[in-house]
C-alpha positions in Angstrom: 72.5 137.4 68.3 74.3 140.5 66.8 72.8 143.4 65.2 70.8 142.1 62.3 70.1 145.3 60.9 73.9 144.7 59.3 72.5 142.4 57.3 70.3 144.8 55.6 72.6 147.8 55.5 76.2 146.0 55.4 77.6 149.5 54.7 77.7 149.9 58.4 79.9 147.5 58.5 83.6 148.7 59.4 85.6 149.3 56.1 88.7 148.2 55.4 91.7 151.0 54.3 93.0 148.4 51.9 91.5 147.0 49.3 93.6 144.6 47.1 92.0 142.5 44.5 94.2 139.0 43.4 94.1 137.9 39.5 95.2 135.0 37.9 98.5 134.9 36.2 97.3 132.5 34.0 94.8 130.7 31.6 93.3 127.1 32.8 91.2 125.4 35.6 90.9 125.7 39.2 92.7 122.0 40.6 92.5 123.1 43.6 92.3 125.7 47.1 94.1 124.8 50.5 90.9 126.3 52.4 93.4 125.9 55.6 95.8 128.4 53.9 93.1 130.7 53.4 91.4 130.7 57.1 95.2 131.4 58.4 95.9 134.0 56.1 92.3 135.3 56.7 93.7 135.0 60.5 97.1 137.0 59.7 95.0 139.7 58.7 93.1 140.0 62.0 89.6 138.5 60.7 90.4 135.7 63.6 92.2 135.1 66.6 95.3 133.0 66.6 95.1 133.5 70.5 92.2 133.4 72.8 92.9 136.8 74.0 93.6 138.5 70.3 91.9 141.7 69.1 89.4 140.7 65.9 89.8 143.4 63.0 85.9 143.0 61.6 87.1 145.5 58.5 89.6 142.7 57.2 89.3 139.6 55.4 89.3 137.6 52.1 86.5 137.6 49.2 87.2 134.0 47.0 86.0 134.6 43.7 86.5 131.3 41.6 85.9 127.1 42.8 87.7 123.8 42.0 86.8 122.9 38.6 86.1 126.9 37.3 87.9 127.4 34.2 89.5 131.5 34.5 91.6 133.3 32.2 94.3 135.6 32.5 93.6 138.5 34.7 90.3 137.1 36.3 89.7 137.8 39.8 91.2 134.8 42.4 91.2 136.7 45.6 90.3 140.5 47.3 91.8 141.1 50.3 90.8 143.3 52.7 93.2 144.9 54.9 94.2 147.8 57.1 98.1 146.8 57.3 100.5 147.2 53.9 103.0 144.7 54.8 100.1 142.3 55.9 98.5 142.8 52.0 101.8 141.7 50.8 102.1 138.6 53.0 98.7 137.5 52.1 98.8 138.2 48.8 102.0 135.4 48.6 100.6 133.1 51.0 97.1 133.0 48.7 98.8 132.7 45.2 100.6 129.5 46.9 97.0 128.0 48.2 95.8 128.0 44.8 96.7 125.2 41.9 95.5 125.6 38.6 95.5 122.8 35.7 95.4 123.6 31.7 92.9 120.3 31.8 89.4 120.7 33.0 88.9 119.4 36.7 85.7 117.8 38.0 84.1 120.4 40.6 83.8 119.2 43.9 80.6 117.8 44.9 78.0 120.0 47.1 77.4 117.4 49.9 78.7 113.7 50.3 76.1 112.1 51.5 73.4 112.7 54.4 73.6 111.5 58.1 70.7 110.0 59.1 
């Protein structure tokens, strides 16, 4: 285990220099989220390794504010990244508007579990 007094005081937390929150350009549903996109994009940013041997940036990462089947309006949240490299904002920033689909009809949310393995 790590230092679980983080989880009590996550201020101690390393802080990221850029803080960038993603809204919606439009009105509708949430159809859908390429969670891969995001975990590479999340990886881009230095919140994982895409080697073995790479540095982790624990300031960085992404906040997802809406699901599949959420209905949003214009200017709502999608995304906040947090980052500590400009061009790297920018680059994400693309990559996560691409990962997300959006419907004008309502979408079914996804279920919370599938089934239980006994």
């Amino acid at each position: 285990g790590g230092d679980r007094s983080l989880i009590e005081n996550p201020a101690r937390l390393p802080q990221a220099s850029i803080v960038r929150e993603i809204n919606s350009d439009q009105a509708g549903f949430i159809r859908s989220i390429n969670a891969l996109e995001v975990g590479l994009t999340s990886v881009d940013l230095g919140a994982g390794r895409a080697q073995k041997d790479d540095p982790i940036d624990y300031a960085v990462g992404i906040i997802l504010h809406v699901k599949v089947g959420q209905a949003i309006e214009r200017g709502q949240p999608l995304f906040t990244i947090h980052a500590n490299d400009q061009a790297k904002v920018l680059a994400a920033e693309e990559r996560l508007r691409n990962a997300i689909q959006f419907s004008v009809e309502p979408v079914k949310p996804l279920p919370l579990f599938y089934g239980v393995v006994s």
